[in-house]
ZADO-1210 file (C-alpha; in nm, 4 decimals, padded with zeros to 6 digits):
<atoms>
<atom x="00.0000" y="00.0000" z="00.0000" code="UNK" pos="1"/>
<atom x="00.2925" y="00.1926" z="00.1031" code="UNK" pos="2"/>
<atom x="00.4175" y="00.1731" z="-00.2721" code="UNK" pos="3"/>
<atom x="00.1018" y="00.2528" z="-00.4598" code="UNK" pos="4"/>
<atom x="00.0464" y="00.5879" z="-00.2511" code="UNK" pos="5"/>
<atom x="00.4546" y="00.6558" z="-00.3387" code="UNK" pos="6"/>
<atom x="00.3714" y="00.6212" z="-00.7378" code="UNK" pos="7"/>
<atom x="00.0768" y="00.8368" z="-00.7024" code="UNK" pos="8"/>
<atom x="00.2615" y="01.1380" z="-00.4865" code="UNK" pos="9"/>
<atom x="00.6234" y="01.0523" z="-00.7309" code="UNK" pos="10"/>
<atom x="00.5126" y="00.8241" z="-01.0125" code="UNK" pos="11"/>
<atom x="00.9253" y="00.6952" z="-01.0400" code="UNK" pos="12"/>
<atom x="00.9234" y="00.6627" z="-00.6978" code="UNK" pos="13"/>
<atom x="01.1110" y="00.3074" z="-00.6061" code="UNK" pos="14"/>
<atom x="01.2364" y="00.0698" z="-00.3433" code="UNK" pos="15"/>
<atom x="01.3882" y="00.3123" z="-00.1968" code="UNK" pos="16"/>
<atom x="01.1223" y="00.5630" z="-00.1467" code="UNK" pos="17"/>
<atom x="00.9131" y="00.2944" z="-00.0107" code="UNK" pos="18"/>
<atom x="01.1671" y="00.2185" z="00.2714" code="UNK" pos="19"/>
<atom x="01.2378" y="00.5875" z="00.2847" code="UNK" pos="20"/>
<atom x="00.8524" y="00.5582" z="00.3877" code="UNK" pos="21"/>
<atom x="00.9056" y="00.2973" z="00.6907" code="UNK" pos="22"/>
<atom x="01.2654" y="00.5058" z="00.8095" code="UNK" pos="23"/>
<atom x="01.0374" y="00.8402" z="00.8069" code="UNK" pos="24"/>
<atom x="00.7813" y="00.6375" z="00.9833" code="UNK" pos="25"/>
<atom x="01.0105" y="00.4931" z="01.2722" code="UNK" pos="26"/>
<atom x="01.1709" y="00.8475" z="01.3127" code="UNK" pos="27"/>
<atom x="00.7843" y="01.0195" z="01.4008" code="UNK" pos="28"/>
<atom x="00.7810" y="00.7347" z="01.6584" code="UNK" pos="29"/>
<atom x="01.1034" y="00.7735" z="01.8393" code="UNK" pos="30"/>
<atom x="01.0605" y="01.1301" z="01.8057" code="UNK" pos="31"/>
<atom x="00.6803" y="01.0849" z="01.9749" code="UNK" pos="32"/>
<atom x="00.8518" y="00.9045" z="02.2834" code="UNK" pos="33"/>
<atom x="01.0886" y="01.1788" z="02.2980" code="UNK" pos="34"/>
<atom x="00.9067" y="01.5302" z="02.2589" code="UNK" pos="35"/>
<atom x="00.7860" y="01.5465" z="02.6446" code="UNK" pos="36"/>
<atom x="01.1532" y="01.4999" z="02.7594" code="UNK" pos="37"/>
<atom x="01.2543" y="01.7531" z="02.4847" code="UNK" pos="38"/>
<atom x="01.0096" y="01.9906" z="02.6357" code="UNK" pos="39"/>
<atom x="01.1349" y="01.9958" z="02.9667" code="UNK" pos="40"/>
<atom x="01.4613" y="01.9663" z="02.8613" code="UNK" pos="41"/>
<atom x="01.3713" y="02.3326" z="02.7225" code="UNK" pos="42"/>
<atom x="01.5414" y="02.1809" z="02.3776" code="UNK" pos="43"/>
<atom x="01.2085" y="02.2441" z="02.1494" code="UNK" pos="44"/>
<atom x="01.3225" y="02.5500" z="01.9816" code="UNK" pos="45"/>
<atom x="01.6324" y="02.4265" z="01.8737" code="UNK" pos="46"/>
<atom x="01.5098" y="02.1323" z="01.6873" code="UNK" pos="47"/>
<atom x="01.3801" y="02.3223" z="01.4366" code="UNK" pos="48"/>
<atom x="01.2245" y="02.6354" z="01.2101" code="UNK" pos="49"/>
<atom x="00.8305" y="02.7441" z="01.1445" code="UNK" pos="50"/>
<atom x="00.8082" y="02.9331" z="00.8372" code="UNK" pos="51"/>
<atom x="00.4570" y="03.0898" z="00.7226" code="UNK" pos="52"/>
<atom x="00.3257" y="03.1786" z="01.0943" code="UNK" pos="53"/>
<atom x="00.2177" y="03.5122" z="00.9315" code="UNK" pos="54"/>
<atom x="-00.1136" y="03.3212" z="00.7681" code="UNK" pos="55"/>
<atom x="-00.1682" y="03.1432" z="01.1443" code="UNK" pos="56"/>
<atom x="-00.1859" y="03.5309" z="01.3045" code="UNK" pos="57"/>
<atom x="-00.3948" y="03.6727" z="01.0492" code="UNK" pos="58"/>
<atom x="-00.6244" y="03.4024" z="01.0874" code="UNK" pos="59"/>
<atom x="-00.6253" y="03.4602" z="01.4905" code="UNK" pos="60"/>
<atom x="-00.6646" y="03.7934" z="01.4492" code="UNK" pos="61"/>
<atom x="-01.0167" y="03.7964" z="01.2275" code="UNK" pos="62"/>
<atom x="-01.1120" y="03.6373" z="01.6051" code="UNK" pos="63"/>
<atom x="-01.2857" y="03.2924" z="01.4613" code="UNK" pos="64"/>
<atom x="-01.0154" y="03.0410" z="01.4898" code="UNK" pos="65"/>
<atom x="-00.7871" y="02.8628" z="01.3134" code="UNK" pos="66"/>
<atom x="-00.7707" y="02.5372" z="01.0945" code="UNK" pos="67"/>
<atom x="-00.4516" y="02.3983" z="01.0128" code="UNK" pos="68"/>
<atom x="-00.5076" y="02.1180" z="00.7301" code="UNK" pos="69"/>
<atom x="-00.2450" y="01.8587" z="00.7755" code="UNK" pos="70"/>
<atom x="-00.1128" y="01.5382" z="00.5402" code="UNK" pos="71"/>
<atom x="00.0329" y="01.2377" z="00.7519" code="UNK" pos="72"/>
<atom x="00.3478" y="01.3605" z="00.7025" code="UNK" pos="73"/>
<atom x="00.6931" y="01.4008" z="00.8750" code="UNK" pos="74"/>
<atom x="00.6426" y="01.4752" z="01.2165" code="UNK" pos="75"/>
<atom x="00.3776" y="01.7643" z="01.2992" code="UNK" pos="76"/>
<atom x="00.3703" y="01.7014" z="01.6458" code="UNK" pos="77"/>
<atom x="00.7066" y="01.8938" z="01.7141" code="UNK" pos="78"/>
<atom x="00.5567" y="02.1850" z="01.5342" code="UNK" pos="79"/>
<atom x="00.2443" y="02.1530" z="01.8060" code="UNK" pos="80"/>
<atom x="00.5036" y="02.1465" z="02.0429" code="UNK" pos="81"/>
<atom x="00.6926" y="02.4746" z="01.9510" code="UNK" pos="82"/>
<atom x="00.3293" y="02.6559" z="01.8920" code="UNK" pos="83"/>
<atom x="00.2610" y="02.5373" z="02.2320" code="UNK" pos="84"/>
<atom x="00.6304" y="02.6994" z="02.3883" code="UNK" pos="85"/>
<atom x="00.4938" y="02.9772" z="02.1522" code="UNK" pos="86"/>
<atom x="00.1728" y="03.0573" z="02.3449" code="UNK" pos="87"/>
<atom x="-00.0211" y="02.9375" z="02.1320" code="UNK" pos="88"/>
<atom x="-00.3728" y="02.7491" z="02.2504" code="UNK" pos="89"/>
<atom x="-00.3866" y="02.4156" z="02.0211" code="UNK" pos="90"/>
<atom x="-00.6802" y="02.1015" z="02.0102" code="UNK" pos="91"/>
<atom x="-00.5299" y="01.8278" z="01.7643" code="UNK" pos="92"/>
<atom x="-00.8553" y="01.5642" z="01.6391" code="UNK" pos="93"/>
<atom x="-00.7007" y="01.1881" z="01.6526" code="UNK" pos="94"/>
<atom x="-00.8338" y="00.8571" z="01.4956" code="UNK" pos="95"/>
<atom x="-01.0058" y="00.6534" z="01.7782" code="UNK" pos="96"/>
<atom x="-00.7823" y="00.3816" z="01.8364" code="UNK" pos="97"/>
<atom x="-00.8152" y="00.0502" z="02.0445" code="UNK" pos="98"/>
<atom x="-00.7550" y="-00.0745" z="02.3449" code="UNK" pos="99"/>
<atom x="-00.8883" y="00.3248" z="02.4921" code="UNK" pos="100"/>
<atom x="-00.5693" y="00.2897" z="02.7168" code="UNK" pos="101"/>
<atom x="-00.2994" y="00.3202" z="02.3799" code="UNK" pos="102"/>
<atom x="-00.5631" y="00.6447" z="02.2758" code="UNK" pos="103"/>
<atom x="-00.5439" y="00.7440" z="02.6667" code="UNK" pos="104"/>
<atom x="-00.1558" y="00.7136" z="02.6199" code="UNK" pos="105"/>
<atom x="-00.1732" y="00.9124" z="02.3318" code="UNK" pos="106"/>
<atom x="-00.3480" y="01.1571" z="02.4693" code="UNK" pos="107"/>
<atom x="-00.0812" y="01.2328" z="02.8082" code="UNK" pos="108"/>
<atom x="00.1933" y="01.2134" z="02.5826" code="UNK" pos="109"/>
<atom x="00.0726" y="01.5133" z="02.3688" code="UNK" pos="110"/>
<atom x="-00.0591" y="01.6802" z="02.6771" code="UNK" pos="111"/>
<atom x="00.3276" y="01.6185" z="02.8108" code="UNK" pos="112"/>
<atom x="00.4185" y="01.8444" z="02.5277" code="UNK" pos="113"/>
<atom x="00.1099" y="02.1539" z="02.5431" code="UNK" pos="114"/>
<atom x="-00.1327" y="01.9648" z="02.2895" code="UNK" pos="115"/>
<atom x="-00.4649" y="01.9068" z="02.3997" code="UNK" pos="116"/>
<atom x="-00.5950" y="01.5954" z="02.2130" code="UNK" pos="117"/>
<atom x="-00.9812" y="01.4909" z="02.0955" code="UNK" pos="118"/>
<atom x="-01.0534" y="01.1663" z="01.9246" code="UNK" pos="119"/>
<atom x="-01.3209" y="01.1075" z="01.6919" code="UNK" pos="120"/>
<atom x="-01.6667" y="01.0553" z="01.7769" code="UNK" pos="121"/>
<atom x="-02.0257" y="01.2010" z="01.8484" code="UNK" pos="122"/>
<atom x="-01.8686" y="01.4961" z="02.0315" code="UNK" pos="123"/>
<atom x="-01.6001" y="01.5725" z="01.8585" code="UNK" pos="124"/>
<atom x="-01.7666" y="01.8534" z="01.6264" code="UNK" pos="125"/>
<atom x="-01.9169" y="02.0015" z="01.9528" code="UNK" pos="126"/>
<atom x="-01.5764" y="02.0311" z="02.0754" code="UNK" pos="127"/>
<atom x="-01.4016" y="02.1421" z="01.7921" code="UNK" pos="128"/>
<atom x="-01.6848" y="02.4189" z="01.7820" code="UNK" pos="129"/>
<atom x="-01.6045" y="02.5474" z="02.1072" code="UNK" pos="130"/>
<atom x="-01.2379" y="02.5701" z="02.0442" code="UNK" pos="131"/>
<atom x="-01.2806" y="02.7681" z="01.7078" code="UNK" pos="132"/>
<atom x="-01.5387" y="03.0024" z="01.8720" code="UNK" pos="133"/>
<atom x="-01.2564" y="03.0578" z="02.1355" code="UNK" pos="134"/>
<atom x="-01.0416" y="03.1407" z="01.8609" code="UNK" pos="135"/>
<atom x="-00.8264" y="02.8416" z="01.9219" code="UNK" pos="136"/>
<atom x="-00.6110" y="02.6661" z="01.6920" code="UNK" pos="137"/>
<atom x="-00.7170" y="02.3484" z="01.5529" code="UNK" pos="138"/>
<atom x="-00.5457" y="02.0597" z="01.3736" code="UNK" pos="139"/>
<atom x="-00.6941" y="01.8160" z="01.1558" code="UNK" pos="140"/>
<atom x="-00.5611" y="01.5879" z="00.8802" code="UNK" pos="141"/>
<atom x="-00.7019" y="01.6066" z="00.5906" code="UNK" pos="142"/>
<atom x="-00.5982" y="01.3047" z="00.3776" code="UNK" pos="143"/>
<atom x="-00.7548" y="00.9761" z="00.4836" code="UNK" pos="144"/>
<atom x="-01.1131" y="00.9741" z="00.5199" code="UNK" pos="145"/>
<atom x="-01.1542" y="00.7516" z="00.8088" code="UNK" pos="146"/>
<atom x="-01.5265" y="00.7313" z="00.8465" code="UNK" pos="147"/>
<atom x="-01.5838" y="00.7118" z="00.4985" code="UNK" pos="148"/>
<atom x="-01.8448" y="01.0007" z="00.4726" code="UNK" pos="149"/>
<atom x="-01.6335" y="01.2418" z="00.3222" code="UNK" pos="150"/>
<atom x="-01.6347" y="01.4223" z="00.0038" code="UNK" pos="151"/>
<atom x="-01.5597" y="01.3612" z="-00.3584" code="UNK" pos="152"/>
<atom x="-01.2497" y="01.4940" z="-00.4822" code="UNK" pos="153"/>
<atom x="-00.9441" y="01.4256" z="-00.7137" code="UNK" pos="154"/>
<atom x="-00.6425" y="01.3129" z="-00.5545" code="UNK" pos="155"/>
<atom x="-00.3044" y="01.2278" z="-00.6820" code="UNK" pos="156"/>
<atom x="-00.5135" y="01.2112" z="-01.0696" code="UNK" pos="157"/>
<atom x="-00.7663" y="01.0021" z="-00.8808" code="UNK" pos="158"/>
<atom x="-01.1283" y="00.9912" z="-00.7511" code="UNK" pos="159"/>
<atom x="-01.1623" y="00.9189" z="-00.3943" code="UNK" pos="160"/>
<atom x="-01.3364" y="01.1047" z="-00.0651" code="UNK" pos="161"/>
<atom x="-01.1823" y="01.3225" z="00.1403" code="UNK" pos="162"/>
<atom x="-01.2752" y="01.4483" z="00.4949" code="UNK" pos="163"/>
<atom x="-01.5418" y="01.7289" z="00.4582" code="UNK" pos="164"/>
<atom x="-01.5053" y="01.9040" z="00.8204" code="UNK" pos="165"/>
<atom x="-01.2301" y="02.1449" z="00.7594" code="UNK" pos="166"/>
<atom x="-01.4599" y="02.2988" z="00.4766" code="UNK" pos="167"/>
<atom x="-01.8104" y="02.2599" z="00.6765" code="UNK" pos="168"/>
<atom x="-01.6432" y="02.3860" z="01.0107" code="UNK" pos="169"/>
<atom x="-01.4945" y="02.7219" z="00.8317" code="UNK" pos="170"/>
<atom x="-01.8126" y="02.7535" z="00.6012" code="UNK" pos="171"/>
<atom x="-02.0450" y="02.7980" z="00.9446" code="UNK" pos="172"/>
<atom x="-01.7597" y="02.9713" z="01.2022" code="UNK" pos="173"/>
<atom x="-01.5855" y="03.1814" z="00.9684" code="UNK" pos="174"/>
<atom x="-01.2482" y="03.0010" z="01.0742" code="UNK" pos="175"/>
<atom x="-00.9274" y="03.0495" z="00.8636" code="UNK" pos="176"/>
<atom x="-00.8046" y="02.7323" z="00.6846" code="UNK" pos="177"/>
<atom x="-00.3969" y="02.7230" z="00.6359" code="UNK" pos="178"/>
<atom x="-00.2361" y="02.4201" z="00.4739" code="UNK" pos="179"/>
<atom x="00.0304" y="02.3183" z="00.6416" code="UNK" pos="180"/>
<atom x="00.2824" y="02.0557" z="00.7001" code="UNK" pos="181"/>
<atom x="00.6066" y="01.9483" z="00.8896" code="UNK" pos="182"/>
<atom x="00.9047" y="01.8384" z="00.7111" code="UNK" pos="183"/>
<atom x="01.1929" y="01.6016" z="00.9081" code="UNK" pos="184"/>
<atom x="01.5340" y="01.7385" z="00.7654" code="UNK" pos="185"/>
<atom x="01.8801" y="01.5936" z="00.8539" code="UNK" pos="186"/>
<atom x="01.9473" y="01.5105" z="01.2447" code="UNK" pos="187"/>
<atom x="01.7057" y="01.6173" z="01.4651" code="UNK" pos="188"/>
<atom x="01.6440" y="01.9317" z="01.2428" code="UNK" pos="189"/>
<atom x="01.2601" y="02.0272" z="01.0910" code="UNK" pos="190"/>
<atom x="01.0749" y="02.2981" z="00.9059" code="UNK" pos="191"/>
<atom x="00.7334" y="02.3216" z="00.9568" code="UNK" pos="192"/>
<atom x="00.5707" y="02.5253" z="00.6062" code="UNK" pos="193"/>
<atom x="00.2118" y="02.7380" z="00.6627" code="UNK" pos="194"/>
<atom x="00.0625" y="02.7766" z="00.3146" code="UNK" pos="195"/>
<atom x="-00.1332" y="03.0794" z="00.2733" code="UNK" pos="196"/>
<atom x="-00.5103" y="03.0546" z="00.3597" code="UNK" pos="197"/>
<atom x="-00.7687" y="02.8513" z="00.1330" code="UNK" pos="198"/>
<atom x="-01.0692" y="03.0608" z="00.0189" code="UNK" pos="199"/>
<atom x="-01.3339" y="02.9918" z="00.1947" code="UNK" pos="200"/>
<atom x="-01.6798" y="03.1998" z="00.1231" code="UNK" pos="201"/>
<atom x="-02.0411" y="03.0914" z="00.0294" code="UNK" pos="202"/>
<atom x="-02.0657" y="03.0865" z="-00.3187" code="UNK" pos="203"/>
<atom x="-02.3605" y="02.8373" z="-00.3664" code="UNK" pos="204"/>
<atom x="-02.5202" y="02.6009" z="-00.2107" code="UNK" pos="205"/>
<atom x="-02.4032" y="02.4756" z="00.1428" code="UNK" pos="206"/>
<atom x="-02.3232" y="02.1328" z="-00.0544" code="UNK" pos="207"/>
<atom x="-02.1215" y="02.2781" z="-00.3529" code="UNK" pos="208"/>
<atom x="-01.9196" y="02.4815" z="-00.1208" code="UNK" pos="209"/>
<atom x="-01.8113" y="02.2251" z="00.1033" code="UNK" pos="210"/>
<atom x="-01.7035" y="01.9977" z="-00.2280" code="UNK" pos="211"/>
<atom x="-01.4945" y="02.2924" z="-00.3840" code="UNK" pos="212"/>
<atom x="-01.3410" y="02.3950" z="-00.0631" code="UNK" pos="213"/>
<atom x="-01.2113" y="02.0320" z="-00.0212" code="UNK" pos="214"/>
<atom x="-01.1324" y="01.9663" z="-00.3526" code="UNK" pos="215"/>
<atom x="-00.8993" y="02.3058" z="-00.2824" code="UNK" pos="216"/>
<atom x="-00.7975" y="02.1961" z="00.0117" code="UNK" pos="217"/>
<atom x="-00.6881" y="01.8481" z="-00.1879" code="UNK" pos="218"/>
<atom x="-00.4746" y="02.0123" z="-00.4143" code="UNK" pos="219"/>
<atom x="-00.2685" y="02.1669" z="-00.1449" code="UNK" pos="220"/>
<atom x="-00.1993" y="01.8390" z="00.0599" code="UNK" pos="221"/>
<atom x="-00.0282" y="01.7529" z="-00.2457" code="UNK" pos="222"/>
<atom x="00.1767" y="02.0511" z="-00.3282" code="UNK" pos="223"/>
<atom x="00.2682" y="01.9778" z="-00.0078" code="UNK" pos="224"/>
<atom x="00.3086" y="01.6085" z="-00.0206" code="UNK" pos="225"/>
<atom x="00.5242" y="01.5711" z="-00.3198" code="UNK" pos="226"/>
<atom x="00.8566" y="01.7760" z="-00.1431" code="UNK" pos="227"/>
<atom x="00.8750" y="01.4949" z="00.0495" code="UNK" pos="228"/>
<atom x="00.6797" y="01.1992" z="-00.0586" code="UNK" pos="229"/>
<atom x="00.8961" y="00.9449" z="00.1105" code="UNK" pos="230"/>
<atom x="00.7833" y="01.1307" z="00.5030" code="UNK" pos="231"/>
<atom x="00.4148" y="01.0248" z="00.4239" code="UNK" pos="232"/>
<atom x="00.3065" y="00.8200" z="00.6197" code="UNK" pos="233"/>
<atom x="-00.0258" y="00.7042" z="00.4608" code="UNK" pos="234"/>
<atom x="-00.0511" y="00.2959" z="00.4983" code="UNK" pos="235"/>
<atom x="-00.4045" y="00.2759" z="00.4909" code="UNK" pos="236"/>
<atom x="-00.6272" y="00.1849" z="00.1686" code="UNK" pos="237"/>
<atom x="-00.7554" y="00.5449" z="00.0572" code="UNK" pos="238"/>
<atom x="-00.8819" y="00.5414" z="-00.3249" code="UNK" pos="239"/>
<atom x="-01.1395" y="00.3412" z="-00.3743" code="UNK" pos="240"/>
<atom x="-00.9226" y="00.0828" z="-00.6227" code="UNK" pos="241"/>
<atom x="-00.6770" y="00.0395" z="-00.3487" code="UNK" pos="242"/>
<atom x="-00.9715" y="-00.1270" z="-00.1744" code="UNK" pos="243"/>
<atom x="-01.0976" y="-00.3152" z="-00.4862" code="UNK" pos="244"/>
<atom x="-00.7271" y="-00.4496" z="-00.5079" code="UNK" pos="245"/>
<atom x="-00.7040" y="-00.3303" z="-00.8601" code="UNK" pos="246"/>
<atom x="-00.4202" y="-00.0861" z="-01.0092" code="UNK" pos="247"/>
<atom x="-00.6561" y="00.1452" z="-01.2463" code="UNK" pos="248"/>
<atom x="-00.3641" y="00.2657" z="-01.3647" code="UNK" pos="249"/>
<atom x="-00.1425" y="00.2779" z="-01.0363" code="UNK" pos="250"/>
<atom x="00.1904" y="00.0443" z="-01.0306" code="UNK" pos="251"/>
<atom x="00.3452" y="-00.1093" z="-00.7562" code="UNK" pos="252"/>
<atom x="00.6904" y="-00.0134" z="-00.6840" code="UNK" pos="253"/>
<atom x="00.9205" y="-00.3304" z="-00.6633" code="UNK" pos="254"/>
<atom x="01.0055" y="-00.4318" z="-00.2871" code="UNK" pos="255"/>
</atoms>
């Protein structure tokens, strides 16, 4: 699965790439143990740079909260971790994962580094109201549509769905939607990138706004994406043919 997402993001992606995929992988992991010790340890700023923060305040500043749209990719939780030493008042929505004591361990470690964490389910959009109506800072990724309600969109050349709360949330708070992502570079070094904000304004119907605001939103995951192909971490069956098992035009990358 690993090597059919790599063709799509870098269609001569190779071997390589896909191991580059399981190294990137193993580093967000260590890293994850790590970033609570880091944080006491007063090392956070060093361990890397956050470029684009101008689109973050000018999306505080309209007062209605802020949506940063994030890929699986590199390791974003540093960059929660320096917004946090920043001041900065952050809710990240998770996956629900099993047993609820690995999601409750989730959960501490991120609080361990100033990231308050909400998992998926019938509260979650309550709770990510309140925060955005605070004029919190909210993070969501935006390219796996885990409950499989999400919107049409092209992808990568492809049809598949795509999570439609970032573009339903800013549509009825007025929130500001920033792409973003967080890069590993060499070391322990990493640049976090804040696109500039997607458009978001009623232009239609509730329906038709919510489908071109993702389908925007899609085309900036993979601006983003394709610097660094090889840190996305994306494992998981997300086009509908990876699920049929069939390549509609995708190729497997040799192992």
């Amino acid at each position: 699965m690993a090597a059919r997402h790599q063709r799509r993001a870098a269609p001569d992606a190779g071997a390589a790439e896909v191991r580059g995929v399981f190294e990137s992988y193993g580093r967000y992991w260590v890293e994850m143990l790590r970033l609570p010790g880091d944080v006491r340890a007063g090392r956070i700023s060093s361990l890397g740079t956050i470029d684009g923060y101008e689109h973050i305040h000018k999306g505080l500043a309209q007062g209605n909260g802020v949506i940063l749209a994030l890929p699986h990719l590199g390791g974003w939780e540093w960059a929660g971790a320096e917004m946090a030493r920043r001041g900065y008042d952050l809710l990240a929505v998770v996956e629900r994962i099993e047993p609820p004591e690995l999601l409750d361990w989730f959960a501490a470690q991120r609080a361990g580094f100033g990231l308050e964490v909400v998992a998926l389910g019938p509260d979650v959009s309550s709770t990510v109201l309140r925060a955005l109506r605070a004029n919190r800072i909210v993070c969501l990724l935006c390219d796996r549509d885990i409950e499989g309600d999400g919107v049409d969109v092209e992808f990568f050349g492809e049809r598949t769905t795509l999570p439609g709360g970032p573009a339903t949330l800013a549509l009825r708070t007025g929130a500001t939607v920033v792409p973003t992502a967080v890069y590993f570079r060499p070391g322990r070094d990493h640049l976090g990138v804040v696109r500039p904000a997607v458009e978001v304004e009623r232009m239609g119907r509730l329906r038709e706004d919510i489908a071109r605001i993702t389908q925007a939103i899609a085309h900036e995951l993979e601006l983003l994406i394709r610097v660094a192909p090889e840190q996305w971490h994306l494992l998981q069956p997300n086009w509908p043919s990876d699920r049929a098992g069939t390549d509609e035009g995708v190729t497997a990358c040799g192992s």
